[in-house]
N, C-alpha and C positions, 0 to 999 in steps of 0.2 A: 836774418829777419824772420818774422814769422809772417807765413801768407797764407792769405784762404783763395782755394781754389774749387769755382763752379764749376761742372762739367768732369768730375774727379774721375769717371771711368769711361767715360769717351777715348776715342782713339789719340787724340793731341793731347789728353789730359794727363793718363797714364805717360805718357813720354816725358809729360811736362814735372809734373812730379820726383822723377829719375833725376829730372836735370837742375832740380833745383835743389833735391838734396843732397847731391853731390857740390853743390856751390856752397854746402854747410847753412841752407836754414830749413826750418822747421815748417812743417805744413800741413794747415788743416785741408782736408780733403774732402769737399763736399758732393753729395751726389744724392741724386734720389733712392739708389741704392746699393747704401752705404753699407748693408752688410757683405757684400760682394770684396769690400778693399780692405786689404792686409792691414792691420794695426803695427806700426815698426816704431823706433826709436823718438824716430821722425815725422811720423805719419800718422796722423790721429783721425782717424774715418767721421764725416760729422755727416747727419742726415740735413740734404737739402731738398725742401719741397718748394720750387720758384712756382709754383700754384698762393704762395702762402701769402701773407700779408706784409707791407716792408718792417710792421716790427718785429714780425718772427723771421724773418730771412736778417736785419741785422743779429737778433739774438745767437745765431747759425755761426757771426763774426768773429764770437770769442774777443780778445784780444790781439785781432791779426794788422800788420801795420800797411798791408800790401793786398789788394785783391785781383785775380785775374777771373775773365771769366772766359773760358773755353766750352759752355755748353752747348747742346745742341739737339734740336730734335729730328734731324735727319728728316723731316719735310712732312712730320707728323701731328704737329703741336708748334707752327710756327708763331702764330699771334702770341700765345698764355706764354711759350718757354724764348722763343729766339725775340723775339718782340719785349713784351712787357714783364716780362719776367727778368732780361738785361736790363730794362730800367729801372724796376723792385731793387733791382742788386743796384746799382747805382744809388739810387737814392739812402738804400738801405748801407751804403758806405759811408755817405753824407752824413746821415743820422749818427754813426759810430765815431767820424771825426777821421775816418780813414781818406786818405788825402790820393795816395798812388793807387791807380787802377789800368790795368792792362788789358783792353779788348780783342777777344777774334773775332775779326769780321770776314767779308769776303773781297775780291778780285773785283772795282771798279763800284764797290758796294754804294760810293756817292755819285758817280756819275752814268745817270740811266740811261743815255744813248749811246753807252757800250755793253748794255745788258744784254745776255740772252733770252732768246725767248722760252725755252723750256724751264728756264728756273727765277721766272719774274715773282711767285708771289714769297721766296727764297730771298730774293733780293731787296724788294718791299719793303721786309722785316727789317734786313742788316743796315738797311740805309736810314731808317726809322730811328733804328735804336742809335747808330753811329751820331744819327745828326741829335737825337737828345744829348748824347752826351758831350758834344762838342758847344752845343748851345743853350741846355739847360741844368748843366752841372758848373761846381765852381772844381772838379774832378784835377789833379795831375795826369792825366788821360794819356795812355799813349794806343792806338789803332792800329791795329796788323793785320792786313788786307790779302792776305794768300789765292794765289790762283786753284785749280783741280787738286784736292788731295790725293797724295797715293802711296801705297803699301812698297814703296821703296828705301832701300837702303839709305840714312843719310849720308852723302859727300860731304854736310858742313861748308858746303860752297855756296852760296846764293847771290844773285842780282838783286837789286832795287830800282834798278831803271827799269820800268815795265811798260808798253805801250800796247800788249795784246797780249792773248791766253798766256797763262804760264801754267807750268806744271811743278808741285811740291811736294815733294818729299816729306809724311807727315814727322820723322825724325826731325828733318830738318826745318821745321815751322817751330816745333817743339822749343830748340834750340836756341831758335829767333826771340821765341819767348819770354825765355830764360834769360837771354842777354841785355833783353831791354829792360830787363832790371836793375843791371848793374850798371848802365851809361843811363846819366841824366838827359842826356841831349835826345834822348826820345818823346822826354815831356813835349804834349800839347801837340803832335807829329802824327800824322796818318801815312801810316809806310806800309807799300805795297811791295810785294814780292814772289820771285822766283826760283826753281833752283839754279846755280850759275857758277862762276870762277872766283867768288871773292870770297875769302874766310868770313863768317857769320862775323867777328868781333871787329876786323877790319871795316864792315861792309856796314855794320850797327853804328861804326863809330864815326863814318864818313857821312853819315846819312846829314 
């Protein structure tokens, strides 16, 4: 397939990329900047400014049949980029006719009386933007909800029974990613996760 990917040089994004073009498809790779990412076979650098308007962020779509969005402003630009900038990019799918969208969200991102308190107006955004798209898209939507990222080795092992903190592997988020592409049984599904003992395609497919 070909996919357009938001947040193309972020930490999950770069990973995510690896892994999808290793699954043999093609990927536009969007980011704000785009001159920083290798141009490859595969890999086609597209400048994204989620500042922009939803017809120039679908124009950013190309032809792509699949859109994830992994961006992120790391706690700097949460309204314009984690906020309404995810639903620019939604809508801006809509507009293209692009049907599969795959969001990062975060660790309990819908239910606020297990939020913390150091990272409420972090969580504001993710719950905002998850629940537009659960409730004002006609989206294939599928929700990946990860606990603390971290500069860890992936195992490829993860849980989905979550009931408090988890900790992720951002290889292994990446991966998560990647997978819920290839199994349909992720449509319309908000899957939270860990890292753990069950193989990523086992554990996607059991969900």
């Amino acid at each position: 397939m070909k996919l357009f990917i938001a947040g193309a040089t972020g930490r999950v994004g770069e990973e995510l990329i690896k892994n999808l073009v290793e699954n043999g498809h093609y990927v536009y790779a969007g980011a704000r900047h785009d001159e920083t990412i290798e141009a490859k076979e595969a890999v086609k650098p597209v400048h994204l400014d989620l500042h922009g308007s939803v017809a120039e962020i679908a124009d950013t779509l190309a032809d792509a049949e699949a859109v994830y969005f992994v961006a992120g402003s790391r706690g700097k630009d949460l309204l314009q980029t984690d906020l309404y900038g995810a639903v620019k990019l939604m809508q801006a799918a809509e507009q293209k006719g692009i049907k599969r969208y795959i969001h990062l969200s975060s660790l309990f991102a819908l239910q606020p009386e297990k939020w913390s308190s150091t990272l409420t107006d972090y969580n504001i955004s993710k719950f905002f933007s998850d629940r537009w798209l659960i409730d004002k898209t006609n989206l294939d939507y599928t929700i990946l909800q990860p606990g603390s990222l971290m500069e860890t080795p992936g195992s490829g092992k993860i849980t989905t029974d979550i009931t408090g903190k988890s900790e992720n592997s951002i290889e292994n988020v990446a991966a998560v990613l990647a997978e819920m592409l290839e199994q349909d049984n992720t449509i319309k599904k908000v899957v939270l996760m860990g890292d753990g003992e069950i193989p990523i395609e086992e554990a996607i497919k059991n969900i």
